[in-house]
C-alpha positions in Angstrom: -11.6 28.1 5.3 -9.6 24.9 5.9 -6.5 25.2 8.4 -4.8 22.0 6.4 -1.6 23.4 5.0 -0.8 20.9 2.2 2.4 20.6 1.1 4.1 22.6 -2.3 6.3 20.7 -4.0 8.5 23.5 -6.6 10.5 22.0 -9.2 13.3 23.9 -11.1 15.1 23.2 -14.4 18.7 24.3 -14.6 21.5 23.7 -17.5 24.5 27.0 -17.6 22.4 29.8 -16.0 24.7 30.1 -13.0 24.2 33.8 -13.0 20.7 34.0 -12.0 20.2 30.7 -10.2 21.0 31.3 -7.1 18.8 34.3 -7.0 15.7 31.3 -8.0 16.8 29.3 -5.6 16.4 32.1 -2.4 13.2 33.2 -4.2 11.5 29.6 -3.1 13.4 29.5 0.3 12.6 32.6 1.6 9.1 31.8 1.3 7.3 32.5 4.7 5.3 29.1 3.6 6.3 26.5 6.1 5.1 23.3 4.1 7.5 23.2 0.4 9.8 20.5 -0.9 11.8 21.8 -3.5 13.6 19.7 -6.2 16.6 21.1 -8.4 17.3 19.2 -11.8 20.1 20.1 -13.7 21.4 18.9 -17.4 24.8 18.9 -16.2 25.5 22.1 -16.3 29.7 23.2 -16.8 29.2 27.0 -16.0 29.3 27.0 -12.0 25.5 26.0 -11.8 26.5 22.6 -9.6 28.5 24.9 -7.0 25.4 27.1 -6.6 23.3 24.1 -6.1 25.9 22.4 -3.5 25.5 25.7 -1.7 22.1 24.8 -0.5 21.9 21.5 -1.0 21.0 20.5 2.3 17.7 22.6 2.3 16.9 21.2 -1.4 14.2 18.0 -1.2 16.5 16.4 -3.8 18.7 17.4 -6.6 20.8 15.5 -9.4 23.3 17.0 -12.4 23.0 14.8 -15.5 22.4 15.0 -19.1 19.0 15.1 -20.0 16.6 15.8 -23.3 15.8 19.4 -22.4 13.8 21.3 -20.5 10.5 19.1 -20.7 12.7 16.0 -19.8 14.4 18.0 -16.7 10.7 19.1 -15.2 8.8 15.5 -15.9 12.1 14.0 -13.8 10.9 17.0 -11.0 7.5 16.5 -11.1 7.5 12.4 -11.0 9.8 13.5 -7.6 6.9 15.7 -6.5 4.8 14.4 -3.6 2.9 17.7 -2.9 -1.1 18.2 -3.4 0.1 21.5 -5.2 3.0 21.9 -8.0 5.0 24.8 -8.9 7.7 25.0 -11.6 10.2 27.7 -11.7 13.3 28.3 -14.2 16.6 28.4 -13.6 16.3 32.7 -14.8 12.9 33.2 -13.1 11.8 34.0 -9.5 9.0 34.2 -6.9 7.9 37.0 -5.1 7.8 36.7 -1.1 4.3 35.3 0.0 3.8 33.5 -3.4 3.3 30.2 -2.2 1.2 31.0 0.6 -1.5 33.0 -1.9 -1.7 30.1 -4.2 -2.4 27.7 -1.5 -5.2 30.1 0.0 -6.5 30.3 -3.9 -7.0 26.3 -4.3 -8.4 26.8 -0.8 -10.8 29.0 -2.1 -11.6 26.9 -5.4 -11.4 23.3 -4.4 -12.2 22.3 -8.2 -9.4 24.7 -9.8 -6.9 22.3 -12.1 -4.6 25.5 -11.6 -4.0 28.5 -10.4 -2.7 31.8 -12.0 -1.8 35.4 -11.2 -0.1 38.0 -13.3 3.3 38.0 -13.8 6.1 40.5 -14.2 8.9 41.0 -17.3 12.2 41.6 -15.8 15.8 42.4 -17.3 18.8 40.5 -17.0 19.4 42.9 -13.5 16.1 42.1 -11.9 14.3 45.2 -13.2 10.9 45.2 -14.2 9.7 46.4 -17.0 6.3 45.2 -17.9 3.2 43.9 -15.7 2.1 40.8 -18.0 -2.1 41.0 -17.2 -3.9 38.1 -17.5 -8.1 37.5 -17.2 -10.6 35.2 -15.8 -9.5 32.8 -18.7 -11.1 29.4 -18.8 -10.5 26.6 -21.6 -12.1 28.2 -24.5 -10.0 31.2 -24.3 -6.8 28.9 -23.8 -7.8 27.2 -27.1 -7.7 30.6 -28.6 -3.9 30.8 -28.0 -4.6 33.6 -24.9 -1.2 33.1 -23.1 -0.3 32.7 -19.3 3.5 33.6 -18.4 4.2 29.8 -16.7 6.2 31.0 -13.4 2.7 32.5 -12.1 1.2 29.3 -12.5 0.6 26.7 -9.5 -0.8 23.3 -10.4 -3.2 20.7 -8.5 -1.0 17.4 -8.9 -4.1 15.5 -9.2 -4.9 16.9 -12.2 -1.1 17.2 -13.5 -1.1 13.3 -13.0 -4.7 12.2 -14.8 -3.5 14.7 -17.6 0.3 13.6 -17.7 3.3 15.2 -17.5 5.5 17.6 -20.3 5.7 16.5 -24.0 9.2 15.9 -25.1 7.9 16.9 -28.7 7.3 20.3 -27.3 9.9 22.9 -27.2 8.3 26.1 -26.7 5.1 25.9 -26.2 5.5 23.0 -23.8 3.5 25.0 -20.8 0.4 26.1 -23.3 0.1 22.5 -24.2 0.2 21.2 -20.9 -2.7 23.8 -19.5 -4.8 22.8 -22.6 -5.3 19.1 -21.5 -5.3 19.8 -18.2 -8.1 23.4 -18.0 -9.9 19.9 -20.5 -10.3 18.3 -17.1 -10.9 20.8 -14.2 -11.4 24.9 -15.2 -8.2 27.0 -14.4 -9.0 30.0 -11.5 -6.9 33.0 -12.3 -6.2 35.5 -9.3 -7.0 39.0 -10.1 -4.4 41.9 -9.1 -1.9 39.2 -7.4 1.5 38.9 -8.7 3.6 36.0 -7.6 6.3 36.0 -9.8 9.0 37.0 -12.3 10.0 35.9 -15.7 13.3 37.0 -17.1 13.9 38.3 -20.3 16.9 38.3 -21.6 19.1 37.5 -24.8 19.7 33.8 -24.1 16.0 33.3 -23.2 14.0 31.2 -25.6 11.4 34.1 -27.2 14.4 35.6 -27.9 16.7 33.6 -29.2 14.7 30.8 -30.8 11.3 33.3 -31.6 11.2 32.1 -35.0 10.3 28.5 -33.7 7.0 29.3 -31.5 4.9 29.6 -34.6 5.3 26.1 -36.0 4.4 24.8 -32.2 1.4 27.3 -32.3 0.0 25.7 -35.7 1.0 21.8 -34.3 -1.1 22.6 -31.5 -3.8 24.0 -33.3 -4.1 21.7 -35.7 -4.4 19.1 -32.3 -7.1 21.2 -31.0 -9.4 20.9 -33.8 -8.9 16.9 -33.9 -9.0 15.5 -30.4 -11.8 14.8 -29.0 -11.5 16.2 -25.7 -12.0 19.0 -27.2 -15.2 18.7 -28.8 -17.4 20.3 -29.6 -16.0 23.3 -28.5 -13.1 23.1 -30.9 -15.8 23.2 -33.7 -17.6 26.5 -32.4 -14.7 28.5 -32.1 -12.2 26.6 -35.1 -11.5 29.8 -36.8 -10.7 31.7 -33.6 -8.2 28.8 -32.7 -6.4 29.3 -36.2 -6.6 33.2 -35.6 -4.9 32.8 -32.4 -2.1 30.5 -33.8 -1.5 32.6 -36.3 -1.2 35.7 -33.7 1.4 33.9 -31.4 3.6 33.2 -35.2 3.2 36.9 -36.3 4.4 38.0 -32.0 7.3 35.8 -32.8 8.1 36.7 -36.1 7.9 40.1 -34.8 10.4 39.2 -31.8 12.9 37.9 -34.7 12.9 41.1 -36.6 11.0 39.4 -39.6 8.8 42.1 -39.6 7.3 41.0 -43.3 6.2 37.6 -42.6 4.9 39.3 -39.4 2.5 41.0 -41.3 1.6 38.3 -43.3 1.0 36.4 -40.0 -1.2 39.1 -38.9 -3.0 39.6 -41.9 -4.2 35.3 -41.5 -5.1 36.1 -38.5 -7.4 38.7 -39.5 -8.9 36.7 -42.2 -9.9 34.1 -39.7 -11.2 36.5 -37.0 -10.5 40.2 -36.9 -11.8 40.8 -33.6 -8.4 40.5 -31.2 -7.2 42.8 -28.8 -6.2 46.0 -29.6 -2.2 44.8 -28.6 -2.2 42.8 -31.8 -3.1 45.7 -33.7 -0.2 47.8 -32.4 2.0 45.2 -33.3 0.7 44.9 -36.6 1.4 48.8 -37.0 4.9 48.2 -35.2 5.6 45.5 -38.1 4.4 48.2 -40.8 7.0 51.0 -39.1 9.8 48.4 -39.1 9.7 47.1 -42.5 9.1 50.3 -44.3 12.8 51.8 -43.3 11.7 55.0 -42.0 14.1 54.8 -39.0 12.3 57.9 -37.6 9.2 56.6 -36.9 10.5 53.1 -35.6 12.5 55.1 -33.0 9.0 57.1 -32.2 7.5 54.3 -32.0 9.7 52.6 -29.4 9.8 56.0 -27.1 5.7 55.8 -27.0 6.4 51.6 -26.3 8.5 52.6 -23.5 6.4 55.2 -22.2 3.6 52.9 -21.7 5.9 50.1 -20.4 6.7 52.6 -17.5 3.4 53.3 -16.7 2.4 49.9 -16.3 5.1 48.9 -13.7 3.5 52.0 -12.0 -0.1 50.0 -11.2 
């Protein structure tokens, strides 16, 4: 195996998230990998944020607090910063585990042709606590295409590839991270990194599948729709077209689900079905969740979530 230790570069989008940012910012330097440059940019943030990032300014590559477009705007300003072979990008809520860095460099060392790498990733409350393992597969372009979703904190990127495929789209909101592992798993194949788990991604009322679930299923069918017309994509978007539209039409029925519209949920669901019934057994269980919160029978919506939870448990437990 190569001894070269190439340098990480980590990049961090902040705006009012002062109460979890300075657990991020520890999470990347108490890494026990000696090579990382990390860069902090905030949208001028008024809720304390700056004061956290002053704190450790001086161990920070470079950091600035100034109005920006959102959150793609804030990481493209990060990543043109980013001199590193490899790029992470961690939110201002989220947070690596210790020895994260370190077992994504030894994964691109062991695939020297990866675009990116990818472990599993954990849920966690607004008090650190986990709550659900978020498991992941072997999953290569085609089954990105098909709307099969990586949790973005686990994700480490070859900046080679990042740069021929370009950076964020301002015109994404929500889906920004799934568009921008389409083009680039279009240029190398991703390597995903069974049983590792690098990282943490907070849920949490303020978080954008909560608060703003019922705009990730107009991004699923914009992206879809771009899929099945560029040509990168060909002709692999032909072979598998309705399993594209089935998958967008899952990730707006999750959503819809997430937003308590439990009715156009179903109808969601029941698209996808039309276009290709054969999904994973988790879509099915929502569907049924949908059916038990839209028919009013409080008593089996609150069986349902005690069975929900039950499972939730044991999957922390692996």
């Amino acid at each position: 195996m190569p001894c070269h230790k190439p340098l990480v570069s980590i990049v961090t989008p902040s705006f009012n998230q002062a109460q979890y940012l300075e657990q991020t910012i520890l999470s990347v330097l108490k890494q026990d990998y000696p090579h990382i440059e990390y860069w902090l940019m905030d949208g001028a943030s008024t809720d304390g944020s700056v004061e956290v990032i002053q704190k450790y300014a001086d161990r920070l590559a470079g950091w600035v607090s100034e109005k920006d477009k959102g959150q793609a705007d804030a990481v493209n300003k990060g990543f043109r910063q980013a001199t590193g072979d490899i790029v992470g990008w961690l939110n201002s809520d989220d947070l690596y585990y210790p020895g994260a860095i370190s077992a994504a460099v030894k994964a691109f060392q062991e695939n020297p042709d990866a675009s990116f790498v990818f472990s599993d990733v954990n849920s966690i409350d607004g008090h650190g606590n986990a709550f659900n393992r978020m498991l992941f597969g072997d999953w290569k372009l085609k089954d990105l295409m098909q709307f099969k979703i990586i949790s973005q904190p686990g994700v480490f990127m070859r900046r080679s590839v990042l740069e021929q495929a370009g950076y964020l789209d301002l015109d994404y909101h929500y889906l920004l991270d799934v568009e921008l592992w389409l083009r680039m798993a279009s240029i190398a194949e991703p390597v995903y990194v069974p049983d590792a788990l690098w990282s943490a991604a907070r849920m949490h009322d303020d978080a954008k599948n909560h608060a703003k679930a019922l705009d990730f299923g107009p991004e699923a069918f914009r992206i879809a729709k771009w899929l099945c017309e560029d040509e990168r994509f060909y002709p692999l978007n032909a072979q598998i077209f309705n399993k594209i539209w089935a998958g967008a039409y899952r990730i707006d029925a999750f959503y819809r689900a997430e937003a308590e519209d439990y009715r156009g949920a179903i109808a969601s669901y029941g698209e996808m079905m039309k276009r290709w019934p054969f999904q994973p057994i988790e879509s099915y269980a929502r569907l049924f969740k949908s059916l038990i919160k839209s028919s009013g029978f409080k008593g089996l919506s609150e069986l349902y979530e005690k069975l929900r939870e039950r499972r939730g448990k044991r999957s922390i437990k692996k």
